[in-house]
DSSP file (Angstrom, degrees, kcal/mol; ACC not computed):
  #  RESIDUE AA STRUCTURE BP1 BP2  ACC     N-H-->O    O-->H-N    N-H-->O    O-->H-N    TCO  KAPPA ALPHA  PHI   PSI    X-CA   Y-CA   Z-CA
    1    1 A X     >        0   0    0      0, 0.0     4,-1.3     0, 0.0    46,-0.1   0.000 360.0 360.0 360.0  -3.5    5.0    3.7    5.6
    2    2 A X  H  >  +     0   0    0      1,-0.3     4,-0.7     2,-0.2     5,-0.1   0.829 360.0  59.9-115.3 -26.7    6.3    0.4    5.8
    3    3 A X  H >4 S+     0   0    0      2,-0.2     3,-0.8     1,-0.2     4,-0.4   0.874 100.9  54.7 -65.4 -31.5    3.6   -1.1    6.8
    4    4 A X  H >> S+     0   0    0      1,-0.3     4,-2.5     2,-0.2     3,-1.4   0.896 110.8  55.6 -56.4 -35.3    1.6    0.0    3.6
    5    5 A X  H 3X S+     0   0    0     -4,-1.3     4,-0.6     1,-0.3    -1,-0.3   0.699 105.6  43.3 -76.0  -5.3    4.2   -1.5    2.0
    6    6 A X  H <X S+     0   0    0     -3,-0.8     4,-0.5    -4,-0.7    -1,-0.3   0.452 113.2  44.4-112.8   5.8    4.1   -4.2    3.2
    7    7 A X  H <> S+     0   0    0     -3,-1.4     4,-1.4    -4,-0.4     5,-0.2   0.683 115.0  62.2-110.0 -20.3    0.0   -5.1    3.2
    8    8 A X  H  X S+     0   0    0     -4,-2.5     4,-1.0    -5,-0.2    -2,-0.2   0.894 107.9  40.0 -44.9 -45.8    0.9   -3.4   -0.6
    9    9 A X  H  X S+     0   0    0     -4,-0.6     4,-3.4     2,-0.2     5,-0.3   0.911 112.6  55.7 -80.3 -61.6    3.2   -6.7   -0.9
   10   10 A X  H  X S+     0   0    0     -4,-0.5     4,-2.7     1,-0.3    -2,-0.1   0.981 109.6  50.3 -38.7 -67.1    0.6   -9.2    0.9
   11   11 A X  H  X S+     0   0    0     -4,-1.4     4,-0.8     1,-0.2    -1,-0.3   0.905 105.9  48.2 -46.0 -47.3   -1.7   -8.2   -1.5
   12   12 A X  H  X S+     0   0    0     -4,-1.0     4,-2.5     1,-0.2    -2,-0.2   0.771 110.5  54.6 -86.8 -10.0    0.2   -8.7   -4.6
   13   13 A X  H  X S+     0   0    0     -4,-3.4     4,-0.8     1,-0.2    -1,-0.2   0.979 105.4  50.5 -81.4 -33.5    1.2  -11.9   -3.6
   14   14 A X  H  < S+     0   0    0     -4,-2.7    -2,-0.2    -5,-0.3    -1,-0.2   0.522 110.0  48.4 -47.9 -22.5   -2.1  -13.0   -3.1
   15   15 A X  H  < S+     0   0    0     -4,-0.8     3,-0.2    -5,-0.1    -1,-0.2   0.614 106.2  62.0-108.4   2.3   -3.2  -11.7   -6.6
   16   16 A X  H  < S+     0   0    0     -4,-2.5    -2,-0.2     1,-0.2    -3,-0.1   0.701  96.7  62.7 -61.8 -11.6    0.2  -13.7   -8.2
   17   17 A X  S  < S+     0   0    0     -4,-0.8    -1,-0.2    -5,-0.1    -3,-0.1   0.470  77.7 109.2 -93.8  -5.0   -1.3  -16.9   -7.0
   18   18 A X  S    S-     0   0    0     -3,-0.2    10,-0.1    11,-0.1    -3,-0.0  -0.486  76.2-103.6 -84.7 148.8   -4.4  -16.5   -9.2
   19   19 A X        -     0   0    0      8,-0.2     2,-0.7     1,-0.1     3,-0.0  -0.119  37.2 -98.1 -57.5 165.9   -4.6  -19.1  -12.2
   20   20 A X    >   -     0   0    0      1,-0.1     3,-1.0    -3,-0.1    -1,-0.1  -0.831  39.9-107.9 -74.8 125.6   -3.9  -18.2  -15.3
   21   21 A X  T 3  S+     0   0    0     -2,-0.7     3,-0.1     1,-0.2    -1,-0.1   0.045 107.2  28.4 -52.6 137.0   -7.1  -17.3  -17.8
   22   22 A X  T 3  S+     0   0    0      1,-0.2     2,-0.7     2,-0.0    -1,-0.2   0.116  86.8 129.8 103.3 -24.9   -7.5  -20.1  -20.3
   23   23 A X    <   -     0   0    0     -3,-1.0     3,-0.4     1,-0.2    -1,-0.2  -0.553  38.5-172.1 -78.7 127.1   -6.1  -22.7  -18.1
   24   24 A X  S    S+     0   0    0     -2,-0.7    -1,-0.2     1,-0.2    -2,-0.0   0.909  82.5  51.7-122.8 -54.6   -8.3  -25.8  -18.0
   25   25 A X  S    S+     0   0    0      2,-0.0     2,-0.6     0, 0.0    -1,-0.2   0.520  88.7 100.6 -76.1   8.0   -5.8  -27.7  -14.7
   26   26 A X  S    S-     0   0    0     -3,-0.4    -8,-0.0    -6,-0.1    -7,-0.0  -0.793  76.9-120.3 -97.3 147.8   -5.7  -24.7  -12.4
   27   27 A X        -     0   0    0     -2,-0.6     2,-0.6     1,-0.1    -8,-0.2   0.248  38.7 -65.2 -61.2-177.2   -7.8  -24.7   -9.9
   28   28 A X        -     0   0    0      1,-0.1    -1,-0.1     2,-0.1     0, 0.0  -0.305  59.9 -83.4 -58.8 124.1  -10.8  -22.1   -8.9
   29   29 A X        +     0   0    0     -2,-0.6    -1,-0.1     1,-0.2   -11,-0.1   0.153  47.5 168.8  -2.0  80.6  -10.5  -18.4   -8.0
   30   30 A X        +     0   0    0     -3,-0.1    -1,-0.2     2,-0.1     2,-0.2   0.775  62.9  85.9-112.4 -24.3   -9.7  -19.0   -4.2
   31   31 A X  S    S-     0   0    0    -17,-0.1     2,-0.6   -16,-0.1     3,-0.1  -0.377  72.8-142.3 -73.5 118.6   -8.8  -14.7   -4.6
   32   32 A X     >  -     0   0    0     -2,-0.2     4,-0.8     1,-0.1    -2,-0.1  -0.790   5.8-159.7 -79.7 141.8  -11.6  -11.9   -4.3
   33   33 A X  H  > S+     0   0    0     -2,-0.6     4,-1.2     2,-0.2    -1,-0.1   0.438  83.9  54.7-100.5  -8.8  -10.5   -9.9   -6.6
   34   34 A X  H  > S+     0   0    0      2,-0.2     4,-2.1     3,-0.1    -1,-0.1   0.839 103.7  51.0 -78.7 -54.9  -12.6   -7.2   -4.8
   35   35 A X  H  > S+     0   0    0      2,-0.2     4,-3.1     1,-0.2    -2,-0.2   0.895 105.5  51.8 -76.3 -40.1  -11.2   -7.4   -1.7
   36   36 A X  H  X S+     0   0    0     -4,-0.8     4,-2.9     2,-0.2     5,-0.4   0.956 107.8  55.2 -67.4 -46.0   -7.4   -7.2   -2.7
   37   37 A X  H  X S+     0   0    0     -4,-1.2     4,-2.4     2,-0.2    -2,-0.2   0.928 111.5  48.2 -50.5 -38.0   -8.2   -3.8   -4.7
   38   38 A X  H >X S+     0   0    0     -4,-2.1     4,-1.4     2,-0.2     3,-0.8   0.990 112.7  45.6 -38.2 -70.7   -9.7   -2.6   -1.4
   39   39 A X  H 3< S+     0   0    0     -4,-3.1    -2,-0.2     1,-0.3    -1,-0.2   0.777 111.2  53.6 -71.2 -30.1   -6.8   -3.7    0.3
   40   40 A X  H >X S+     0   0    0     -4,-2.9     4,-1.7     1,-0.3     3,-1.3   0.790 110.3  45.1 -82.6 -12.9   -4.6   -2.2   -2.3
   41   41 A X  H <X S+     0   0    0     -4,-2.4     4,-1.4    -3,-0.8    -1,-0.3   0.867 108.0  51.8 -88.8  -0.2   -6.0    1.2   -2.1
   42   42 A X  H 3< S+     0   0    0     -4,-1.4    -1,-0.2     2,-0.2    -2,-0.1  -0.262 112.7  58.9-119.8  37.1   -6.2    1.6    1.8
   43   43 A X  H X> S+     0   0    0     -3,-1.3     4,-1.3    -5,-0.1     3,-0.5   0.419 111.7  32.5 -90.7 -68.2   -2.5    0.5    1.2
   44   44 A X  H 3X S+     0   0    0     -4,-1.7     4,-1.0     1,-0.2    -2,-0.2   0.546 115.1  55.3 -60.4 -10.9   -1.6    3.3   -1.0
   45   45 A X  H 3X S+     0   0    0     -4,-1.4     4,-2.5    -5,-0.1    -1,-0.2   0.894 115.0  47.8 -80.3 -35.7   -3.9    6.0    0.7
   46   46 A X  H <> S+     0   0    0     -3,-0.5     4,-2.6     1,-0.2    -2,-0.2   0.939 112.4  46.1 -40.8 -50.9   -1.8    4.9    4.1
   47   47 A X  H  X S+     0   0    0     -4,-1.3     4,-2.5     1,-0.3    -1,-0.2   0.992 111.4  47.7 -76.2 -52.0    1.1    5.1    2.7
   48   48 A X  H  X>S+     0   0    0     -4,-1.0     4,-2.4     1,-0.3     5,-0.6   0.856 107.3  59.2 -45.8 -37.4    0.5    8.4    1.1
   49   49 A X  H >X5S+     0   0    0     -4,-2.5     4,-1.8     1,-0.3     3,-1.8   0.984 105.7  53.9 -55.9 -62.8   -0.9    9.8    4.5
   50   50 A X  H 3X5S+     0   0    0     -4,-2.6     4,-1.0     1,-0.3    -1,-0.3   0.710 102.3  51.8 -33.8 -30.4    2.4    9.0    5.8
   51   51 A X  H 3X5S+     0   0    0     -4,-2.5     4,-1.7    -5,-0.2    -1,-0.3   0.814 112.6  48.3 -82.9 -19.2    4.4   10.9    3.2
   52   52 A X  H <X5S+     0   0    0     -4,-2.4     4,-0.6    -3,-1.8    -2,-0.2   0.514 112.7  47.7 -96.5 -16.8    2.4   13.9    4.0
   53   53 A X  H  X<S+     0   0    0     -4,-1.8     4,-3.2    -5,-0.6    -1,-0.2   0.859 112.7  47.1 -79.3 -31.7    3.0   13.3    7.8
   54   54 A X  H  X S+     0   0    0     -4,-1.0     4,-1.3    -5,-0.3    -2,-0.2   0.988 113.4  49.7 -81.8 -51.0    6.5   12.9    7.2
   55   55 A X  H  X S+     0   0    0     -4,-1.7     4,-3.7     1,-0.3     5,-0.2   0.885 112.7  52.5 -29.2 -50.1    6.5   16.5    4.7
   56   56 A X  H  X S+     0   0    0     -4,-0.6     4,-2.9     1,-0.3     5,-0.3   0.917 107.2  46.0 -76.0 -44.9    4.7   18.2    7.4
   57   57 A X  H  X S+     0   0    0     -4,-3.2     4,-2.5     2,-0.2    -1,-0.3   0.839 114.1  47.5 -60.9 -22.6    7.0   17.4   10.1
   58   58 A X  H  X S+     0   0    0     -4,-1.3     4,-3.1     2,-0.2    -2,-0.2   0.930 112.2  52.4 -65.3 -62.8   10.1   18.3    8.1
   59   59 A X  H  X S+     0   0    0     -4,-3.7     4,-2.7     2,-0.2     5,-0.3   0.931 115.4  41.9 -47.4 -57.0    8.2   21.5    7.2
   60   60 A X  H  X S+     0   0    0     -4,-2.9     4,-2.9     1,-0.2     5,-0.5   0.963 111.2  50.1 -57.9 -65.9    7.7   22.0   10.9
   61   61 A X  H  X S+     0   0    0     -4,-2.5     4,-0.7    -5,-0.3    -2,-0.2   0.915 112.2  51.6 -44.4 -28.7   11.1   21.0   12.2
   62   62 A X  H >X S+     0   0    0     -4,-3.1     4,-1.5     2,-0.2     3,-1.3   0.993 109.9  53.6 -85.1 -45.3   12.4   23.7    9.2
   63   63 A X  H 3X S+     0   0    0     -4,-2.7     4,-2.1     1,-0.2    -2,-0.2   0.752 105.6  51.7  24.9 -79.1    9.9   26.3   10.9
   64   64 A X  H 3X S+     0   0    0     -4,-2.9     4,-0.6    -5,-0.3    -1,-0.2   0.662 109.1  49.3 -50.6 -31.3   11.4   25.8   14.3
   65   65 A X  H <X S+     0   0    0     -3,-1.3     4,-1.1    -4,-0.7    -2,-0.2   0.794 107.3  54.4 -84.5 -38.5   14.9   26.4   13.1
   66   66 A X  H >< S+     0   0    0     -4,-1.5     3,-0.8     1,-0.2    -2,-0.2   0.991 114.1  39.7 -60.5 -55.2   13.9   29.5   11.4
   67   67 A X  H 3< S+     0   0    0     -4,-2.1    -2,-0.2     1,-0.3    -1,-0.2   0.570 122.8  42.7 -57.8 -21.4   12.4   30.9   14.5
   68   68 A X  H 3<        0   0    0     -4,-0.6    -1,-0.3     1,-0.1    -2,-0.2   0.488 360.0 360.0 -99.1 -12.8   15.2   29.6   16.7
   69   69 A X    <<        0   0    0     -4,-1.1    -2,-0.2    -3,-0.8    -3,-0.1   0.491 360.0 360.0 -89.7 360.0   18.0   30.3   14.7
């Protein structure tokens, strides 16, 4: 998970850097604007695969306990 968060973070700094619309002394778009929504959804589907890995082991490990306990 923390690595989704963190290409989640990469990304948004990369789309704070972009000029503000209207502003005649910033420079050009150096941002795909394309590529960072990619990047931010194959953050947040990682991360989410991780909370459902993490559920499922929990789920198991409560499983185990029943059956051993």
């Amino acid at each position: 998970m923390r690595k989704a968060e963190e290409r989640v973070q990469r990304a948004a700094e990369r789309l704070s850097r972009l000029p503000l619309s209207g502003d005649a002394s910033a420079p050009e778009d150096v941002v795909d604007l394309s590529a960072e929504v990619v990047a931010l959804l194959e953050a947040k589907n990682a991360h989410a695969i991780n909370a459902k890995v993490a559920e499922t082991a929990t789920q198991l490990d409560q499983h185990l306990l029943d059956i051993l306990g």
